[in-house]
C-alpha positions in Angstrom: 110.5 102.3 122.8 112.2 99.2 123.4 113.2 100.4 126.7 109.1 100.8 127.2 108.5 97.2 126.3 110.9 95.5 128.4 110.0 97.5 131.7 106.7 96.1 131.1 107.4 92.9 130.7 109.6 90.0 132.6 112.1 88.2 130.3 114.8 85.6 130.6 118.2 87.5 130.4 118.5 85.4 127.1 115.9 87.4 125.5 116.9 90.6 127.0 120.1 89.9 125.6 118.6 88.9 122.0 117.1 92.0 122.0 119.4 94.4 122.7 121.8 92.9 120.1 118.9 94.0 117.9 118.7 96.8 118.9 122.3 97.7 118.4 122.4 96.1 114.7 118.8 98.3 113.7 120.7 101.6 115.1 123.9 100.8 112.9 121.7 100.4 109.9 118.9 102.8 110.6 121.9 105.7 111.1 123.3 104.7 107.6 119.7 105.5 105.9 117.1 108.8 105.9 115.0 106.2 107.6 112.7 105.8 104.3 113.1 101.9 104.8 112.0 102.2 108.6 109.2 104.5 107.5 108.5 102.0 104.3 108.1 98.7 106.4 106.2 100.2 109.0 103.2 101.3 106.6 103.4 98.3 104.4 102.7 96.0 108.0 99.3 94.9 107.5 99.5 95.4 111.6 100.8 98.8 111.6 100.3 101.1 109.2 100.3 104.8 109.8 98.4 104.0 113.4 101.6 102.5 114.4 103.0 106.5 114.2 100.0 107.7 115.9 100.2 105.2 119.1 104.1 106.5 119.2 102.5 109.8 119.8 104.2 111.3 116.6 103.9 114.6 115.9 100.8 114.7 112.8 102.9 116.7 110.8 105.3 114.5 111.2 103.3 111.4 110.2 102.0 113.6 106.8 105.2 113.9 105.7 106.1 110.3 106.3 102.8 109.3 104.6 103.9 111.6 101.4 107.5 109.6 100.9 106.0 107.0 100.5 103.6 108.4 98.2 106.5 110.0 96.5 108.5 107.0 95.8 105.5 104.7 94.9 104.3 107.3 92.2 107.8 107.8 91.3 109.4 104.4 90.9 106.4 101.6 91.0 103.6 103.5 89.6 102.8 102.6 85.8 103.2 105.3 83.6 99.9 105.6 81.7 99.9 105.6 77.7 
């Protein structure tokens, strides 16, 4: 995806740089994890959302189950238990 982004566009070698440090650093992390946080920040992005998935060309099965973690965790850990 990144890969996509810089083809497309012409940046300084500083940024290019920049960039592929973070790239590096997000693939350390994102290895370490199921990818829930990934998943998690991408939804909660005003910007993104699910759509985000769809643009990627993510499978829709895929994007379901994505969309029911997070369901999951929010009714399992946020949502307030009713008296």
């Amino acid at each position: 995806m990144i890969e996509k982004f810089l083809n497309k566009n012409s940046y300084s070698n500083d940024i290019i740089s920049a960039i592929n440090k973070a790239k590096n650093k997000l693939n350390k992390y994102f290895s370490t994890t199921n990818g829930l946080v990934y998943i998690i920040s991408t939804i909660i992005d005003l910007h993104l959302k699910l759509q985000y998935f769809k643009d990627q060309e993510l499978d829709d099965e895929l994007i379901e189950i994505y969309k029911q973690q997070i369901i999951n965790l929010w009714k399992n850990k946020y949502k307030q238990i009713e008296n």
